[in-house]
C-alpha positions as CSV (number, residue, x, y, z in Angstrom):
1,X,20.3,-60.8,-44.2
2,X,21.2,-57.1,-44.9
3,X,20.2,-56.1,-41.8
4,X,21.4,-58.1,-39.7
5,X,24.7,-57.5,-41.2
6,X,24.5,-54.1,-40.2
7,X,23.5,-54.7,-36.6
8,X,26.1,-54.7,-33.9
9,X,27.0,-58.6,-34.1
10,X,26.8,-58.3,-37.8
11,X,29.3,-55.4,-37.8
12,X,31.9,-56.9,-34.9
13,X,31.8,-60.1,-36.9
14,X,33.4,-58.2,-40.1
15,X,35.6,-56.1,-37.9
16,X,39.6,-56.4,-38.4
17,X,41.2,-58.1,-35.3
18,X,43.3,-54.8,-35.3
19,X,40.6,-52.6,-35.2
20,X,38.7,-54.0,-32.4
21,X,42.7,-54.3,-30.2
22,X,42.7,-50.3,-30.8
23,X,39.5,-49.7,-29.1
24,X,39.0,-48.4,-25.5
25,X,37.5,-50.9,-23.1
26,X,33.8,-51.7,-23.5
27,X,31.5,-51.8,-20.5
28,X,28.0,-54.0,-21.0
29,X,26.0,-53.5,-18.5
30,X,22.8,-55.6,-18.2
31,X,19.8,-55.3,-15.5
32,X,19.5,-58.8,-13.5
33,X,15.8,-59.2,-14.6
34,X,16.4,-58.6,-18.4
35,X,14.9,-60.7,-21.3
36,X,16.4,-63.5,-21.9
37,X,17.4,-62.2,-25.5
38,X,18.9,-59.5,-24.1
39,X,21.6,-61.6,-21.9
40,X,22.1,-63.7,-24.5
41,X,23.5,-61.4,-27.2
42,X,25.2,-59.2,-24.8
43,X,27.0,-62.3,-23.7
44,X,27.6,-62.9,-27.3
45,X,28.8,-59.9,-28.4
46,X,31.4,-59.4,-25.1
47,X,32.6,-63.0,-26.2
48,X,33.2,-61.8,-29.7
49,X,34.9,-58.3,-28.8
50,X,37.3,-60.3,-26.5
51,X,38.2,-62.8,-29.1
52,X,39.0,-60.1,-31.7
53,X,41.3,-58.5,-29.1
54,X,38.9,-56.0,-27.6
55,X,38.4,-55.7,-23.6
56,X,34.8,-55.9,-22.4
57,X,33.4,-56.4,-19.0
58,X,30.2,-57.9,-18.4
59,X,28.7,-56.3,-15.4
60,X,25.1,-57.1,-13.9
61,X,23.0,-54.6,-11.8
62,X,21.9,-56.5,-8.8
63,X,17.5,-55.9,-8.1
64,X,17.2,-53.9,-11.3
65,X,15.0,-54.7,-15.0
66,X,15.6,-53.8,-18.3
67,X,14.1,-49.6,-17.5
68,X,14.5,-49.4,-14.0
69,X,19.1,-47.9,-13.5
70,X,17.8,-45.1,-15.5
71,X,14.9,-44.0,-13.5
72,X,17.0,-44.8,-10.1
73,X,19.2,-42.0,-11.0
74,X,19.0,-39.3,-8.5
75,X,16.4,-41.3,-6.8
76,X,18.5,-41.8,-3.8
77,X,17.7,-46.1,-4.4
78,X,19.7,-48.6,-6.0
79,X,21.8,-45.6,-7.9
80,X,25.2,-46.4,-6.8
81,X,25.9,-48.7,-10.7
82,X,26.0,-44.9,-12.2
83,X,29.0,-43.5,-9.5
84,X,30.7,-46.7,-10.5
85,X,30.7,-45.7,-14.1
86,X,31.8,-42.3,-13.7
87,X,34.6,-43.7,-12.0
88,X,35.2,-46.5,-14.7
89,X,34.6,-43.4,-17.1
90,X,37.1,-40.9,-15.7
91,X,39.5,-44.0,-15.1
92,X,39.5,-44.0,-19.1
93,X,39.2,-40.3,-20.1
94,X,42.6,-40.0,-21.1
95,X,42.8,-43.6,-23.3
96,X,44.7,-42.9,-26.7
97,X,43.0,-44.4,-29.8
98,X,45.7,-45.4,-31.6
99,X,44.6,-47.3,-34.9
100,X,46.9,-49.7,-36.8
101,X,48.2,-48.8,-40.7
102,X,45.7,-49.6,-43.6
């Protein structure tokens, strides 16, 4: 049970409403041929974000498994999901964290 408390579900579950509203936008990113387990709590956990306030968007990389966006990187296949976060990345660099009162 303690550890499970302290992994990410177990943490976003305790989270303060307010807390999770202040954050900047998640982006979950998941290969199309992940383990099922894999799907399932990332699935979970952007439903959870988004019901404490928090943006997330779930976004699936088309032809790819669990390893295979990092090693396409510079590999001149199936590397355009990392231009698209940079962009999604320098769309957010200037987000203000702005915490709510204890």
């Amino acid at each position: 049970k303690g550890i499970a408390a302290n992994q990410p579900l177990g943490l976003l579950r305790r989270a303060e409403k307010g807390y999770i509203a202040a954050l900047p936008p998640l982006r979950i990113m998941m290969a199309e041929r992940e383990p099922r387990f894999i799907i399932s709590v990332s699935r979970t956990f952007a439903r959870m974000f988004k019901s404490k306030g928090g943006r997330a968007e779930v976004h699936v990389l088309d032809g790819h498994t669990h390893l295979s966006p990092i090693f396409s990187l510079c590999s001149g296949e199936k590397e355009e999901w990392g231009l698209e976060v940079a962009q999604w990345v320098l769309n957010y660099q200037e987000f203000n964290l702005v915490y709510p009162e204890q």
